[in-house]
Structure formats: C-alpha cells, structure tokens
N, C-alpha and C positions, 0 to 999 in steps of 0.2 A: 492288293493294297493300292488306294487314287493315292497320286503322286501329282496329282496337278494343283494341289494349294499351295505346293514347294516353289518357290523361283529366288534362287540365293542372289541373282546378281538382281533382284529389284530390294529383295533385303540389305543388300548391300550399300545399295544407290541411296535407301532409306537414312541408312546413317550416315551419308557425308556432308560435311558442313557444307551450308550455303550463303556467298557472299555476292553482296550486292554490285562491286569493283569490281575489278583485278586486283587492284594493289593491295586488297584486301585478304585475298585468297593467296597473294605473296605473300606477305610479309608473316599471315599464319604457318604455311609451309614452311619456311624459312626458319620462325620459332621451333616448329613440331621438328624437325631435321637437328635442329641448334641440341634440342632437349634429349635424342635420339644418341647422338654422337657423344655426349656427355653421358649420356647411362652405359654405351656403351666404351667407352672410356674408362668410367668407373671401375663395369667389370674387369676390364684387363689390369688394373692397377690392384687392384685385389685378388686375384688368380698369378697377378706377376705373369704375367703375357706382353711381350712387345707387339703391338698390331700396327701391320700395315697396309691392311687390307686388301692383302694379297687371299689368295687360296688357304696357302697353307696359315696362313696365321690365322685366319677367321676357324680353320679344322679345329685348330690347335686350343680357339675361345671356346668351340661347341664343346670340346671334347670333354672340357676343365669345367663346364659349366650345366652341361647336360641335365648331368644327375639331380641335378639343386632344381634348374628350370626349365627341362628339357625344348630351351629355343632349341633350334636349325639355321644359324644365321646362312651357310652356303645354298643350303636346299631353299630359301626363299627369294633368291635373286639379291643379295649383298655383293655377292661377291659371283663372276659369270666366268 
C-alpha cells in the first residue's frame, strides 16, 4: 500500500484559519475558547457535574458523557 499521498499535518495546516493581523487571529481564539468553555459548561449543568478542571472532575464529565459523545476531554490535553 503507497502511503505517500497521506501527510495529516499539511491536511491539517489546510484547515486553519488565516488572518491578516494578529489581533485578528486573537480576538478569533478568544471567541472560539469563549464558545468552547460555554458548551463545555453546558454539559456539566446538564450531567449535574461541578467542574473545576481539575483531573478528576474533567474524568468524572468524560465518564457522564462518553456514551452520548464519546469525547476524551483528559486524553486530549484539557486537563495535564
């Protein structure tokens, strides 16, 4: 099997936004984080989870939450 059409990190590179600034490229982050933190928020209020982004609370969102949407919030670097 050629394996050389594969290159995930230019696939990758492909889909990031590109801005002209900085302040640009901030203030998007800044939303995408804002929006991040409120879904994530969401689910805890709906699972009835206290999070404090610790370890064990983030265990405790995957665990409650898996089944439904099988994130990994610890296994993806949320929580170190």
């Amino acid at each position: 099997m050629n394996h050389s059409f594969f290159h995930p990190e230019k696939q990758y590179g492909d889909s990031l936004p590109v801005f002209e600034h900085e302040w640009e490229a901030i203030a998007f982050y800044y939303d995408y984080r804002q929006s991040q933190t409120e879904e994530l928020n969401e689910l805890c209020q709906f699972y009835n989870i206290s999070l404090d982004y610790s370890r064990d609370s983030l265990k405790e969102l995957e665990s409650s939450t898996s089944k439904a949407s099988g994130n990994c919030f610890w296994r993806i670097g949320i929580c170190r």
